[in-house]
N, C-alpha and C positions, 0 to 999 in steps of 0.2 A: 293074887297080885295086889298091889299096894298103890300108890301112888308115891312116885320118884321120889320128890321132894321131903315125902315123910319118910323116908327108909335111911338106916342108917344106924349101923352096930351101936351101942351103947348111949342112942340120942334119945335119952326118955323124953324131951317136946317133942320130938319128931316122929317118936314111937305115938306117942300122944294125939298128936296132930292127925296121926294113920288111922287110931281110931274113931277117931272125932269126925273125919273125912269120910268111913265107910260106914259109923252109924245116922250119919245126917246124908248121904248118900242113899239106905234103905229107908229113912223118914219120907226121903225125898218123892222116890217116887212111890209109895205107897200111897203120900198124897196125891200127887199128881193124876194114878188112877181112879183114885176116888175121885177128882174131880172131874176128868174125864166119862165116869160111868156116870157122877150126878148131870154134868150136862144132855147126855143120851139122855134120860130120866126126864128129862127139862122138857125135852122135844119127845116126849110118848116114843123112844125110840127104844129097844133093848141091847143092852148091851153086850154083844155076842161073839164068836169067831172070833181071830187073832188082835193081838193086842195094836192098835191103831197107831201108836206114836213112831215118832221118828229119833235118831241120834242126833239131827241137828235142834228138833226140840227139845230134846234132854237136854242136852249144849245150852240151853236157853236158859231152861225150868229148872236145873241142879244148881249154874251161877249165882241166879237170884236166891235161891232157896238156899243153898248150904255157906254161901259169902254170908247172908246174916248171920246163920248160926256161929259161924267160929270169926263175924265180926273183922274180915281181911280178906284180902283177893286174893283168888287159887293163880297158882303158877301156869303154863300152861300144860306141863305134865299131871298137872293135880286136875285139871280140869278133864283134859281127855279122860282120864280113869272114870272120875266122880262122875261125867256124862255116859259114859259105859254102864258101870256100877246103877246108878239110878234107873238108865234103860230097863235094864235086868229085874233089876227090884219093880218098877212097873208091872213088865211083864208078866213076871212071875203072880203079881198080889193080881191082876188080870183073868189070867188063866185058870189062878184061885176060883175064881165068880163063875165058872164056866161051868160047874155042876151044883149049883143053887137052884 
């Protein structure tokens, strides 16, 4: 799935836009877990078991973090996604860590 806003037959910004949306969406939260595994790190803690964040902290941490990249404020279909989308990406770069 896409986000609303960038969908649309024959709209190369929009097509654009979709991409720009779901690669700064996996940027997102790849950081995000690194920063979450480095503060564990911080505090002698390890980083283990299921992935700690929440969808309204994505909501938070995708806004600030993907509004600079593409330089403009998501819609709120585009946010909903991008905070899904980021979730996932988290999780997923998370769950990675889990057999290190």
């Amino acid at each position: 799935m896409t986000p609303k806003r960038a969908r649309g037959a024959g709209e190369s910004g929009g097509d654009r836009r979709s991409e720009i949306l779901t690669e700064a969406a996996g940027a997102a939260g790849a950081a995000w877990a690194g920063l979450r595994r480095e503060a564990l790190k911080r505090d002698g803690r390890q980083a283990v078991g299921g992935w700690p964040g929440t969808i309204s902290e994505a909501r938070g941490y995708a806004a600030s973090f993907v509004e600079r990249r593409i330089s403009s404020v998501l819609s709120r279909d585009e946010l909903a996604w991008v905070a899904r989308a980021t979730y996932e990406s988290a999780r997923r770069e998370w769950l990675s860590w889990q057999n290190e």
